[in-house]
C-alpha positions as CSV (number, residue, x, y, z in Angstrom):
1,X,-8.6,-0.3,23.8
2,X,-7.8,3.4,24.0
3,X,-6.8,5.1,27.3
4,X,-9.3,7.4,29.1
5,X,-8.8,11.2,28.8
6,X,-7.7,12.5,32.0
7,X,-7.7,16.1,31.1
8,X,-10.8,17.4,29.0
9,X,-11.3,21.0,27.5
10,X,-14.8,21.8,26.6
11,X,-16.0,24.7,24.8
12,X,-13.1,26.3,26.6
13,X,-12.9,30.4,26.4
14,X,-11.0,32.9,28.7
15,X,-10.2,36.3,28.7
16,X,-7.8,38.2,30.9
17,X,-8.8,41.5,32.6
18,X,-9.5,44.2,30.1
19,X,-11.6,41.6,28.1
20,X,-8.1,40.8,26.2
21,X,-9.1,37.1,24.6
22,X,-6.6,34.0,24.6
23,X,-8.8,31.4,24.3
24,X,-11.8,30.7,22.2
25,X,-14.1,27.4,22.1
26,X,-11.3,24.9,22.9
27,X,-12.1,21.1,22.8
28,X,-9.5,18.6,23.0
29,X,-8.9,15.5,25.0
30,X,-5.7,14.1,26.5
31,X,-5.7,10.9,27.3
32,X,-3.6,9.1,30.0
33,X,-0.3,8.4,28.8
34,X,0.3,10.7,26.3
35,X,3.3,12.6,25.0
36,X,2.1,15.6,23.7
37,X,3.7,18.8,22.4
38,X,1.5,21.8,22.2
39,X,3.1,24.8,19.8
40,X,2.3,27.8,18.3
41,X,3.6,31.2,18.1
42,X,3.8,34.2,21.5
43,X,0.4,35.3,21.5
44,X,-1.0,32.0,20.8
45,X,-2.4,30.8,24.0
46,X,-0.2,27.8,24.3
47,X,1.0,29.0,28.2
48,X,-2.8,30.1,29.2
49,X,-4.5,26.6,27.9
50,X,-1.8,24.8,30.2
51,X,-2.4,26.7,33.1
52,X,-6.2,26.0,32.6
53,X,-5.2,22.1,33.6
54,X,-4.5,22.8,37.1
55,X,-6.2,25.6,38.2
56,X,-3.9,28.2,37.9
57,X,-6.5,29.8,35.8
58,X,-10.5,29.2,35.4
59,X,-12.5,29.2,32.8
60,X,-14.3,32.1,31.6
61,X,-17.0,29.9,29.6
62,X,-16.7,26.1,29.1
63,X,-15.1,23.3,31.1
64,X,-11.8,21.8,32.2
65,X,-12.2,18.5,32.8
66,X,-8.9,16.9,35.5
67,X,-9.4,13.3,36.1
68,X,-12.8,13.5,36.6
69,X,-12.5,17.1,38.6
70,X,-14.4,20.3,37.5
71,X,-11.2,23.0,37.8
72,X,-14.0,25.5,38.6
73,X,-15.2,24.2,41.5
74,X,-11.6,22.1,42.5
75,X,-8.8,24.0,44.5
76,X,-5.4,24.2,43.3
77,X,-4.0,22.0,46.0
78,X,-6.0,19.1,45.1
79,X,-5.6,19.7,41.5
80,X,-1.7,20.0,41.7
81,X,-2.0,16.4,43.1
82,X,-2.7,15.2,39.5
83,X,-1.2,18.1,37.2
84,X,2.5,18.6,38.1
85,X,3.4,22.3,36.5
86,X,7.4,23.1,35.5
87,X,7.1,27.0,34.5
88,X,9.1,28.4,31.8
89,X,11.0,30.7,34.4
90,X,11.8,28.4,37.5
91,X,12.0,32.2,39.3
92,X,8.3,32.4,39.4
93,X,8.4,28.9,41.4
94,X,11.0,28.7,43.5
95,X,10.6,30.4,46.6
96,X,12.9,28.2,49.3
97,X,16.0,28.7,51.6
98,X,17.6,25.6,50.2
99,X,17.7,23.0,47.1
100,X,16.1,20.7,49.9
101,X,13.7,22.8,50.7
102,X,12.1,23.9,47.4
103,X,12.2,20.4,46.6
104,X,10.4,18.5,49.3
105,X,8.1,21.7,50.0
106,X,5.2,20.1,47.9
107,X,5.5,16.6,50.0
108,X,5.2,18.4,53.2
109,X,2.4,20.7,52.2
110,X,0.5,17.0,51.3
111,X,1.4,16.5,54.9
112,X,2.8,13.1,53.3
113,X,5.5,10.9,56.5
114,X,9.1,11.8,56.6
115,X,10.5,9.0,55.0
116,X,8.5,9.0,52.2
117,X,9.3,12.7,51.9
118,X,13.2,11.5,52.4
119,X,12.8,9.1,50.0
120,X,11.1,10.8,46.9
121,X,13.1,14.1,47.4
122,X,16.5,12.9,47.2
123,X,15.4,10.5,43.7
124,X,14.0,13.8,42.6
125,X,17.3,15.3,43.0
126,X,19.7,12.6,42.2
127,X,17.1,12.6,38.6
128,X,18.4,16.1,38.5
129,X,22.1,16.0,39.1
130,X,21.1,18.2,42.4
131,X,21.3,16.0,44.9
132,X,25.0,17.0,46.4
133,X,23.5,20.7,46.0
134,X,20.8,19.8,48.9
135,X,22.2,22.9,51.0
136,X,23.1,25.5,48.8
137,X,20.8,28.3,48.6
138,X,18.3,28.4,45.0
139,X,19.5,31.9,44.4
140,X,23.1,30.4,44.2
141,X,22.3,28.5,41.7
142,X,23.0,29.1,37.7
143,X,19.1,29.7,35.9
144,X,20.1,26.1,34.3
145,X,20.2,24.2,37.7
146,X,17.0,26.8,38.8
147,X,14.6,25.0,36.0
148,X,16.2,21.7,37.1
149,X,15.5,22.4,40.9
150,X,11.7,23.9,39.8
151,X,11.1,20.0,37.8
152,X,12.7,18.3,40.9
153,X,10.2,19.5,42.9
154,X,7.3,18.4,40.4
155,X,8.7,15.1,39.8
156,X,9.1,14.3,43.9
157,X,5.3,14.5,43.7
158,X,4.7,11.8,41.6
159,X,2.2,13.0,39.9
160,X,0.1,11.3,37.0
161,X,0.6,14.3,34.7
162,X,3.2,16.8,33.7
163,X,3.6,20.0,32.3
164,X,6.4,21.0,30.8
165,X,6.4,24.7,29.6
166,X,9.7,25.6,27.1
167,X,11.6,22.6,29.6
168,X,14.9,23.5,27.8
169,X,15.1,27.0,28.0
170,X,18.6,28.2,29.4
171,X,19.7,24.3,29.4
172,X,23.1,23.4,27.9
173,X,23.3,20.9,25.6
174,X,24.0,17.9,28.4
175,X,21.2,18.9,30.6
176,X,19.0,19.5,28.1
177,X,19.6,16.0,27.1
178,X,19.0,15.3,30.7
179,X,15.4,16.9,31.0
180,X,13.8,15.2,27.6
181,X,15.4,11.7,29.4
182,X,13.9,12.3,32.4
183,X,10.7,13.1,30.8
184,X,10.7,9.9,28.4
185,X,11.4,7.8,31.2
186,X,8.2,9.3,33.0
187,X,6.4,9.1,29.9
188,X,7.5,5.1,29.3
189,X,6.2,4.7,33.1
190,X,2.9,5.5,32.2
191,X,2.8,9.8,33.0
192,X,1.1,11.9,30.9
193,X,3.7,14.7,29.3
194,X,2.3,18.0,28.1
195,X,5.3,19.6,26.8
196,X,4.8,23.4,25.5
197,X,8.1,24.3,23.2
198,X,9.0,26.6,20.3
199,X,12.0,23.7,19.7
200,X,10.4,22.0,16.7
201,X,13.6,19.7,17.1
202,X,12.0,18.5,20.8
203,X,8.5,18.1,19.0
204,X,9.9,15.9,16.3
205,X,12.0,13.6,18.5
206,X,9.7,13.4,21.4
207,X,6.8,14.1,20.9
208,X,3.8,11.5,19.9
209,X,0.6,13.7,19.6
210,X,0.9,18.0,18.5
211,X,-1.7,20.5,19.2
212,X,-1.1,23.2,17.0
213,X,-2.4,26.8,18.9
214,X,-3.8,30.0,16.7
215,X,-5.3,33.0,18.3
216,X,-6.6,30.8,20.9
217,X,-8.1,28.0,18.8
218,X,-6.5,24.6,18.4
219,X,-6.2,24.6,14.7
220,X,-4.4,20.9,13.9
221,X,-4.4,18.4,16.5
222,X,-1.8,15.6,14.8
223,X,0.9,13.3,15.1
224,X,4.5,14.7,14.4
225,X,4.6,13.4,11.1
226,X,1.3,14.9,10.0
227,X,1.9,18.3,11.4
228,X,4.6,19.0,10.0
229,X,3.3,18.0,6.2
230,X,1.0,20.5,6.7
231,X,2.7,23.5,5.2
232,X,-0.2,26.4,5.0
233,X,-0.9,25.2,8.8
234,X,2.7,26.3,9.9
235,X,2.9,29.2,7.7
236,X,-0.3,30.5,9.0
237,X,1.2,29.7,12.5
238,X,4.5,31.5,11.8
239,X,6.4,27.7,12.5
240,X,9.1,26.3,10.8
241,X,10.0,22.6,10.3
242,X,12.6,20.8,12.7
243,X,16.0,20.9,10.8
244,X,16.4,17.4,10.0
245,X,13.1,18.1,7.9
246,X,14.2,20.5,6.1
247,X,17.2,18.5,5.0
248,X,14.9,15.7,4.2
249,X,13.2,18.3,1.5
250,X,16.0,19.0,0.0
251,X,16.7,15.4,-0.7
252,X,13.8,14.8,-2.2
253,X,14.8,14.8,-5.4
254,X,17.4,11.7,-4.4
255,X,14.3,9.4,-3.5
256,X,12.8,10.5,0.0
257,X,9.5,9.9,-0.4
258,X,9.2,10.5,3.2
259,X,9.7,13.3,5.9
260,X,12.1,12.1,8.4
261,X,12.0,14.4,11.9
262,X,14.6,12.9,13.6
263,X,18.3,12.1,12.9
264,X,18.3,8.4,13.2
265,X,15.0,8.4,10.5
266,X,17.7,10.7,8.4
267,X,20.3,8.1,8.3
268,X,17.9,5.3,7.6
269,X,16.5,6.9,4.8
270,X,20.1,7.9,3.4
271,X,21.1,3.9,4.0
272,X,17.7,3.1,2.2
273,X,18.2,5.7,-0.7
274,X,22.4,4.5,-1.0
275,X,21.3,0.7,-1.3
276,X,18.5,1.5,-3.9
């Protein structure tokens, strides 16, 4: 039986001041327990649909739909409750006088116990590699350990949903690594994971369920696989395949009859392709 949707966009339209449109007659359901990448070029209102989810911004016409919750008429408190949000910059976020601080902030403003606010602020940390940084000031911190301090203090809420906008940015390779673990393991524990990303690499080795963004219109709504068959789609959309694709395609002519995205679906179809 399929999962409900716990986010719902309908007939969804904004415009920014100036009457500047990113978003036109959006639908799309998300349904609890997804892993979903949304893509698309700058411009294509990837970053404003996201923001729709908790709050942050309402809609000019249509719906959002948050577990049940009308984003029109919920505050952004109650709404972050459900809809953790990791920004692209962790500068426009962090805001403490300590790693601790930032990181336990959203627990305290829940007015949730002290222990529980002990307890769920240093596993957010240890998640992070953070945890022996508890004192130092945010500020002190290189822009890699800033975006890991900004999704510390997401993931110590708990909540059922996460957004992850461009999660990678400014990572090295290790704690990029670190990020997409953390956000598997959340997803394998039954968290929703909205993950927006110009890295077709990330789409194709995490990623379950791609919502392809166009001038404000979802125009492909996919799995991986599908997506990135589509070639007129990510022309139009100014993508490019992941690079283990694009391998893939030039191996056709060798027998791969199918698109591998990832490297482990690379070797298994060179072992398949060597035994034939």
């Amino acid at each position: 039986m399929a999962s409900e949707a716990i986010i719902e966009t309908r007939d969804l339209s904004y415009s920014y001041p100036g009457g500047i449109s990113a978003l036109s007659s959006v639908n799309l359901e998300i349904r609890q327990g997804e892993f979903v990448a949304i893509i698309g070029s700058n411009g294509s209102g990837k970053t404003t649909l996201v923001k729709h989810f908790n709050g942050l911004l309402k809609p000019s016409q249509g719906h959002v739909m948050v577990d049940g919750l009308d984003t029109r008429t919920t505050r952004v408190s109650e709404l972050s409750r459900i809809v953790g949000f990791v920004f692209q910059n962790p500068d426009h976020q962090i805001f403490a006088y300590s790693v601790w601080e930032e990181a336990s902030f959203g627990l305290k403003l829940h007015k949730l116990d002290a222990e529980t606010v002990e307890q769920q602020t240093t596993e957010a940390l240890q998640a992070v590699s953070l945890d022996e940084l508890r004192d130092r000031h945010p500020r002190a911190l290189s822009r890699g350990q800033r975006q890991r301090l900004a999704t510390a203090s997401i993931l110590a809420l708990r909540t059922p949903v996460l957004v992850l906008d461009e999660p990678t940015t400014g990572q090295d390779f290790l704690s990029r690594r670190q990020i997409m673990a953390l956000a598997v393991e959340l997803h394998a524990d039954g968290r929703t994971v909205l993950m927006v990303t110009h890295d077709m690499a990330l789409v194709a080795e995490y990623a379950t369920r791609v919502i392809v963004m166009k001038d404000g219109a979802a125009v492909c709504d996919a799995s991986p696989n599908e997506v990135f068959k589509q070639d007129e789609v990510l022309k139009s959309t100014g993508l490019d395949l992941p690079p283990v694709a694009k391998i893939a395609r030039g191996l056709r002519a060798y027998g791969f009859s199918d698109t591998p995205l990832t490297q482990t679906e690379l070797v298994e179809n060179l072992l398949t392709a060597i035994r034939s």
